[in-house]
DOMIRO-530826 format. One record per residue (C-alpha): residue number from 1; residue in three letters; x, y, z. Coordinates in Angstrom, 1 decimal. Layout:
! DOMIRO-530826
NUM/ALA/X/Y/Z .
...
//
This chain:
! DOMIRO-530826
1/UNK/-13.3/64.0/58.9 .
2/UNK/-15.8/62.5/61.0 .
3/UNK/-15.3/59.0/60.6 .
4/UNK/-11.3/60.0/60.9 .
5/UNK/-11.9/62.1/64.6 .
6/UNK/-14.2/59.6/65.7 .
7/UNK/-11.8/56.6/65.2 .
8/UNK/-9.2/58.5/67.4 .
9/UNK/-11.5/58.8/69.9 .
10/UNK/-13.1/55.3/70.1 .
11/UNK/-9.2/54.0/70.1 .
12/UNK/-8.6/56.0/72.9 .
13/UNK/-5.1/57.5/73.9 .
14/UNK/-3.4/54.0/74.0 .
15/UNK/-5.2/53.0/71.2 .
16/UNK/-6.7/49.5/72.6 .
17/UNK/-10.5/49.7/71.7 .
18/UNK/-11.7/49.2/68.1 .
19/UNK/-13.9/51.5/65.6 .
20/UNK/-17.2/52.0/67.0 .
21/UNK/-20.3/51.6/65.3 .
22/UNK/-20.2/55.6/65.3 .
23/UNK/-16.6/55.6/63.3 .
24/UNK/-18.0/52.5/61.4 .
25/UNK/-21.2/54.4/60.0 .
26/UNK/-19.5/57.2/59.1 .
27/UNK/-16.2/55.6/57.7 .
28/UNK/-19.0/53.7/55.6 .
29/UNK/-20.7/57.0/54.5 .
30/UNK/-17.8/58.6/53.1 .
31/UNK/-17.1/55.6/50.6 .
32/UNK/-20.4/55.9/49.5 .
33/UNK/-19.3/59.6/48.9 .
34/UNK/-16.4/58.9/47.6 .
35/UNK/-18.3/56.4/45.2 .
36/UNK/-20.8/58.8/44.3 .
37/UNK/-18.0/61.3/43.3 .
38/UNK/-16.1/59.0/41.3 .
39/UNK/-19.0/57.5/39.4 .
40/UNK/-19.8/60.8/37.8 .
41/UNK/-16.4/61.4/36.5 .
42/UNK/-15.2/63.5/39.0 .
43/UNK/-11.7/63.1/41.0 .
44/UNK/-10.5/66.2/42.6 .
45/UNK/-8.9/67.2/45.9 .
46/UNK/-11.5/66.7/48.2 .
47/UNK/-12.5/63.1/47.6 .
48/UNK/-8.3/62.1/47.4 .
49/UNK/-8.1/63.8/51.0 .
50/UNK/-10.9/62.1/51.9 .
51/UNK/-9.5/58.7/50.5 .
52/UNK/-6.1/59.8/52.3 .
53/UNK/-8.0/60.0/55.8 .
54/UNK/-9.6/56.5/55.2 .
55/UNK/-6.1/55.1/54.8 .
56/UNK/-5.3/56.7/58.2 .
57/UNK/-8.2/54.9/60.0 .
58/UNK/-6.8/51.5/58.2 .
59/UNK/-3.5/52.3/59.6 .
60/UNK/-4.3/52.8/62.8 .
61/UNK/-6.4/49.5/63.1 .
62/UNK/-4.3/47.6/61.1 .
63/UNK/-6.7/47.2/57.7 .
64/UNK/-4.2/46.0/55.4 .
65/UNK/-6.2/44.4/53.1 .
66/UNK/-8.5/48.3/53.1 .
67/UNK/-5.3/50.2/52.9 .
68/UNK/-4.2/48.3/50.1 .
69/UNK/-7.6/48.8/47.8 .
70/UNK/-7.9/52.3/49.0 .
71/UNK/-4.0/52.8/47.7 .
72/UNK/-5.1/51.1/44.6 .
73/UNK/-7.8/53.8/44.0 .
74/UNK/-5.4/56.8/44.9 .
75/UNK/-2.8/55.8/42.5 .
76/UNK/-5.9/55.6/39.8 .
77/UNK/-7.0/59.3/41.0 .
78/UNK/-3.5/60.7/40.7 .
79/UNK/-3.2/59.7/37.4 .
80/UNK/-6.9/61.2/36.4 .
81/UNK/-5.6/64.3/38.2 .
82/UNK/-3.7/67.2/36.7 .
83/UNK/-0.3/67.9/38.4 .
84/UNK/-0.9/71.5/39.4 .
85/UNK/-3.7/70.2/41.9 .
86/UNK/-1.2/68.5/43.9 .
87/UNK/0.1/71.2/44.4 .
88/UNK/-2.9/73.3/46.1 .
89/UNK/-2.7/74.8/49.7 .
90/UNK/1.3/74.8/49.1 .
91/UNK/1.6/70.8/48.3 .
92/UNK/-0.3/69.1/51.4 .
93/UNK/-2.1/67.1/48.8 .
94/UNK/1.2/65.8/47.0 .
95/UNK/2.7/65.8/51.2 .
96/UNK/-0.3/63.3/51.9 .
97/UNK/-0.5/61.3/48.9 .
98/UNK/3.5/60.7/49.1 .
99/UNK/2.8/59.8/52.8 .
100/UNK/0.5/56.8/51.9 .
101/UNK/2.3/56.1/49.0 .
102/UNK/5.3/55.7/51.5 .
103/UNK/3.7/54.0/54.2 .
104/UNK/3.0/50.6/52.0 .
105/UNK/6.3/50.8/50.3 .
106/UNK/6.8/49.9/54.7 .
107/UNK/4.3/47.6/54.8 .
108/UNK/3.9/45.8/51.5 .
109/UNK/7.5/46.0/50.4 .
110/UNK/8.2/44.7/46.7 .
111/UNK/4.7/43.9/46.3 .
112/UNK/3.9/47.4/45.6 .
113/UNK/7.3/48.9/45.1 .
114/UNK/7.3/47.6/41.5 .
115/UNK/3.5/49.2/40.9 .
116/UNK/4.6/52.2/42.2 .
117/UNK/7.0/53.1/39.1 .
118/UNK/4.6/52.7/36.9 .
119/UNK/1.7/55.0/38.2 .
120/UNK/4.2/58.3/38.5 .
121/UNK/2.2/58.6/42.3 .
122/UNK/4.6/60.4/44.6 .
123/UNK/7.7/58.5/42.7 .
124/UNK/10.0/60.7/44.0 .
125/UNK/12.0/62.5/41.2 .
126/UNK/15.4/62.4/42.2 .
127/UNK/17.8/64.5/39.9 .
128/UNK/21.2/62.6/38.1 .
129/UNK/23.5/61.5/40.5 .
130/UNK/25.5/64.8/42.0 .
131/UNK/29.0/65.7/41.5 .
132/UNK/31.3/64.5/43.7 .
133/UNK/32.0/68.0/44.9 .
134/UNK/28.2/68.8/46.6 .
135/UNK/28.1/65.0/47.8 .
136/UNK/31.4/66.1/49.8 .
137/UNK/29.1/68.9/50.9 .
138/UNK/26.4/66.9/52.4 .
139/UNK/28.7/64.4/54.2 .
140/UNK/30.4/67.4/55.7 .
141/UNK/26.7/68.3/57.2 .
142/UNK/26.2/65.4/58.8 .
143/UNK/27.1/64.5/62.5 .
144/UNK/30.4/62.3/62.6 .
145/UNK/28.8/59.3/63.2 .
146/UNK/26.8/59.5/59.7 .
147/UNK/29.8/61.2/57.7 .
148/UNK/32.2/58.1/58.8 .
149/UNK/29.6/55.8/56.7 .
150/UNK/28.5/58.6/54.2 .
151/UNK/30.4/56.6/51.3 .
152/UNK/29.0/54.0/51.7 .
153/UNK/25.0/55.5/51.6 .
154/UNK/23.0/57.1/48.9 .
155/UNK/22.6/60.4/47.8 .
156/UNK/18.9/60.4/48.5 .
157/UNK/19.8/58.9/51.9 .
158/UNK/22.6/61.9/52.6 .
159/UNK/20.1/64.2/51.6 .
160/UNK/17.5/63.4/54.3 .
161/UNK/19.9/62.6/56.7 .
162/UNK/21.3/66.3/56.3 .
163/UNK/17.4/67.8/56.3 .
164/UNK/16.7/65.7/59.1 .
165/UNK/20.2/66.6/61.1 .
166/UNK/19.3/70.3/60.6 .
167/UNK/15.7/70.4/61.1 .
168/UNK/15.8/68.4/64.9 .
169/UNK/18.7/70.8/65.5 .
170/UNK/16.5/74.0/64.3 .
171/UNK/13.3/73.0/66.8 .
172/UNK/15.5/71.4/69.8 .
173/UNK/14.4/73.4/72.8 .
174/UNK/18.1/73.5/74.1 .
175/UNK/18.8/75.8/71.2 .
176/UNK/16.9/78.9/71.2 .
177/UNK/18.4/81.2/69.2 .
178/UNK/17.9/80.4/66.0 .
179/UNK/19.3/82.0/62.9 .
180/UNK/17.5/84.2/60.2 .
181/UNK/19.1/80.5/58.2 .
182/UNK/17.2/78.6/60.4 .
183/UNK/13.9/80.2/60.3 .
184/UNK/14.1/80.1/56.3 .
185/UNK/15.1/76.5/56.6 .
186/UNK/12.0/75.8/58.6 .
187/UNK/9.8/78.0/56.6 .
188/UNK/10.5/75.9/53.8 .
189/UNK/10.7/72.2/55.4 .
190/UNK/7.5/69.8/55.6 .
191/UNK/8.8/66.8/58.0 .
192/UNK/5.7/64.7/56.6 .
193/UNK/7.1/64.9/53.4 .
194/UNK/11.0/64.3/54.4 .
195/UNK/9.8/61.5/56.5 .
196/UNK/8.3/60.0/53.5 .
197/UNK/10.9/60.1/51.7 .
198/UNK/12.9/58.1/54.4 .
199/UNK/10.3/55.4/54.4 .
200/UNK/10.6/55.4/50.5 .
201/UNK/14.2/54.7/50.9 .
202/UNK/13.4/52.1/53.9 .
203/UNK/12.8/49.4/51.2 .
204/UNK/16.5/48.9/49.9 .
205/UNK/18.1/45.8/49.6 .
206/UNK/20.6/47.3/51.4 .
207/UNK/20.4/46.5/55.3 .
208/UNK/22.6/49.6/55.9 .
209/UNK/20.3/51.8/54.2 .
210/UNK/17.3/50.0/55.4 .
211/UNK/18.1/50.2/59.2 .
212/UNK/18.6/53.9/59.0 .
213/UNK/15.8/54.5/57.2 .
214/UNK/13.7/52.9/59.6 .
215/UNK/15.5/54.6/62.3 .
216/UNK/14.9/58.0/60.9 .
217/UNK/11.2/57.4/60.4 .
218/UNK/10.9/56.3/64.2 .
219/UNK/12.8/59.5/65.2 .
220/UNK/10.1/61.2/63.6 .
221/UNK/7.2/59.9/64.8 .
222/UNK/8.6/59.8/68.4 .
223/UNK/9.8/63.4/68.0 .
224/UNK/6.6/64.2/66.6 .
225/UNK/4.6/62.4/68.9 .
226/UNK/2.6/60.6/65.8 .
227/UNK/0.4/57.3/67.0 .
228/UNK/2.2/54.3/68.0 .
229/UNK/-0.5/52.3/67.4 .
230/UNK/-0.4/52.4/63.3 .
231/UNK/0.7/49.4/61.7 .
232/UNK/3.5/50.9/59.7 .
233/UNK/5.1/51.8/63.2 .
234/UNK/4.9/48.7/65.0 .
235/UNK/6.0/47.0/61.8 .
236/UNK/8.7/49.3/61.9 .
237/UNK/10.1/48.2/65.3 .
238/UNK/9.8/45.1/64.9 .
239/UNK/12.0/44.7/61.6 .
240/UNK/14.4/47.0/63.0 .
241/UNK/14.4/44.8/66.3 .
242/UNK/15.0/41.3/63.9 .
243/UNK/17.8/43.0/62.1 .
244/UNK/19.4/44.3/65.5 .
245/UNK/18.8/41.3/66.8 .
246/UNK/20.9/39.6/64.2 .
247/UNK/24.3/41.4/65.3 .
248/UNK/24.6/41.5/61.1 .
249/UNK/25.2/45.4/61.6 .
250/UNK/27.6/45.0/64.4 .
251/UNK/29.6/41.9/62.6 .
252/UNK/30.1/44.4/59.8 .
253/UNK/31.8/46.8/62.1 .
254/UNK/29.1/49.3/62.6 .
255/UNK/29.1/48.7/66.3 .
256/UNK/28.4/52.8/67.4 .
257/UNK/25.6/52.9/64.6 .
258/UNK/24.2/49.6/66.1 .
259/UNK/24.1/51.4/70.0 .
260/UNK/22.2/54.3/68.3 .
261/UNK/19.4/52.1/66.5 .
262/UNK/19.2/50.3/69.7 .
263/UNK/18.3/53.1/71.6 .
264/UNK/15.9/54.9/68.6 .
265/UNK/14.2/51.3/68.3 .
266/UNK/13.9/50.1/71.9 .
267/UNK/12.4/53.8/72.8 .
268/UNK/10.4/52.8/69.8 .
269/UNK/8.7/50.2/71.1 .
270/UNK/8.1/51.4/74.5 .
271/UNK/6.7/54.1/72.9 .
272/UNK/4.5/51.4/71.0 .
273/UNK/3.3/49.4/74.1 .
274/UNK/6.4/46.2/72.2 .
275/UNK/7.9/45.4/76.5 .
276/UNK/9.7/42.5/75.1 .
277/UNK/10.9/43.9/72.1 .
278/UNK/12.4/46.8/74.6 .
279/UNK/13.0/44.5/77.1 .
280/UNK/15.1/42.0/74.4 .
281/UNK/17.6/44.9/73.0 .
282/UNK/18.3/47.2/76.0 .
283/UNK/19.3/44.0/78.1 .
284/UNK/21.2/42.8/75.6 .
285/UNK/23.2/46.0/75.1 .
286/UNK/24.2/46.6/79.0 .
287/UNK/25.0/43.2/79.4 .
288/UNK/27.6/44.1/76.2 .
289/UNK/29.0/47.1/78.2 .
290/UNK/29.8/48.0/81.3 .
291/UNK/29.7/51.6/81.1 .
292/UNK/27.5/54.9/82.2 .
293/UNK/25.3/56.9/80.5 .
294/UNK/27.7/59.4/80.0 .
295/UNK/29.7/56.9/77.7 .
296/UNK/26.6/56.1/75.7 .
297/UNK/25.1/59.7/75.1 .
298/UNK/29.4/60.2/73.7 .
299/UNK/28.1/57.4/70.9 .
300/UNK/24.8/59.0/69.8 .
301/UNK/26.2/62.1/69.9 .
302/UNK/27.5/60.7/66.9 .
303/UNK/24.5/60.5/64.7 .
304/UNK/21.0/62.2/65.4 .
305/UNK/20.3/63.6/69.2 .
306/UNK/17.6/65.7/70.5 .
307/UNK/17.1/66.6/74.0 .
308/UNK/13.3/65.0/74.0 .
309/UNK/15.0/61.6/72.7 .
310/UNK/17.8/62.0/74.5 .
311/UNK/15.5/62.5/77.7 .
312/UNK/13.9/59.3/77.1 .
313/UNK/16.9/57.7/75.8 .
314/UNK/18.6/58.0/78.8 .
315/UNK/15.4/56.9/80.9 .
316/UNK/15.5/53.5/78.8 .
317/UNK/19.2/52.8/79.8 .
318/UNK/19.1/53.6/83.3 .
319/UNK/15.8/51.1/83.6 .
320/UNK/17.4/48.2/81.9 .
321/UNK/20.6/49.0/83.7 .
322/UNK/19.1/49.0/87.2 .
323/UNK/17.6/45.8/85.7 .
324/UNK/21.0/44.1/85.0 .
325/UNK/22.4/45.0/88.1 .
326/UNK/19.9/43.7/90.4 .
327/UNK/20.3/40.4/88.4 .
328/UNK/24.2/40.0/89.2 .
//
């Protein structure tokens, strides 16, 4: 925990310095500990946690080749583990593990997708494939935007676009009654755990699937206010960005999905310190239309708004359209 609050602070709130020699010692002691632990045949809670908070601090600084061995040792503790300890202080142990587990699928891909299936760590269980009765019942939930593509995503995909939908509805400050539903809902919803599911999903073969995967685990971390600085983030952006930048999601006639991504993905990377990358798509979508705000918000009304996106949404536009105007 030291090593993990310590790294925070040497990287500072935009994240620009590196680990101090503070963070560096203790990062260093607690692998020893962890070691120690390990060598004497123990593996419980405490020293995956503690494995899980390293893999933070190599996110953050972009330690792939550490995040990768550390993973490596995680899967080998989950296995040693029994199941019903994953499942102390109401699953944030299983919520964490499935969190790293989720955040190479991001930024390792196939290389340890295939692993992955073999361990049983945080594979996510999905039942048989529903009837076609309750998948009609979670494309009704979505927002119009969504249910116009629904057949053409997965169920897993449906189901945390409809969590996701409901939960950013449930805290939006615009909303403030909230229904005895609602507070169950919430009650029962861990966001970490949804989002990892969504990154999970994020490495289909499928670009569809893929882009809104991506999209969802940007809205988030933005909504969330999790660190831009990690590496799964600003590798995030940046495939999302290529793909955009491609028009392949447009060409295939998802033009309103396309204005949506742009907006989660340019907001993204300003978010993440990426100017060019937000620079790149916002020009290029007010030079495509010459419309207001008012017409845009219309669009991702359409698929997933909440009024602190929105807010900054709308701030994005209005910069790159003040931008475009000045240049004509």
């Amino acid at each position: 925990m030291i090593a993990l609050i310590t790294s925070f602070k040497a990287a500072g709130q935009n994240f620009q310095s590196r680990l101090s020699n503070v963070s560096l010692y203790h990062k260093g002691q607690a692998l020893a500990a962890i070691r120690t632990k390990l060598s004497s045949g123990l593996v419980d809670e405490a020293v995956m946690l503690s494995t899980v908070f390293l893999m933070i601090i190599d996110n953050v600084f972009a330690e792939y080749e550490a995040y990768r061995a550390h993973l490596d040792g995680l899967r080998r503790m989950a296995k040693a583990i029994p199941t019903t300890v994953e499942m102390h202080y109401a699953g944030v142990l299983r919520t964490f593990v499935s969190w790293a587990e989720s955040n190479a699928l991001l930024l390792f891909e196939e290389s340890v997708a295939s692993q992955s299936a073999t361990t049983g760590l945080c594979v996510f269980d999905h039942p048989a494939r529903p009837s076609s009765k309750t998948v009609a019942k979670m494309s009704a939930a979505l927002p119009p935007g969504f249910r116009f593509i629904s057949n053409q995503l997965s169920t897993q995909l449906l189901s945390v676009l409809g969590k996701t939908v409901k939960w950013t509805s449930c805290i939006d400050q615009r909303l403030v009654d909230q229904s005895d539903t609602d507070e169950a809902f919430l009650a029962g919803f861990d966001p970490r755990s949804n989002n990892a599911e969504a990154m999970r999903l994020a490495s289909s073969k499928a670009i569809l699937e893929r882009s809104i995967s991506k999209a969802l685990f940007l809205c988030h971390a933005n909504i969330l206010n999790w660190s831009c600085r990690c590496a799964v983030y600003k590798s995030t952006v940046l495939d999302l960005a290529e793909t955009l930048r491609s028009d392949m999601l447009e060409k295939a006639g998802y033009e309103e999905l396309s204005i949506w991504l742009v907006l989660v993905t340019a907001n993204a990377a300003r978010r993440g310190r990426l100017e060019r990358v937000q620079s790149e798509l916002l020009q290029k979508l007010v030079a495509s239309r010459d419309c207001q705000w008012g017409s845009i918000r219309e669009v991702l009304s359409k698929f997933l708004l909440h009024s602190k996106l929105e807010k900054e949404w709308k701030q994005c536009w209005e910069m790159a359209k003040v931008t475009e105007d000045l240049r004509r």
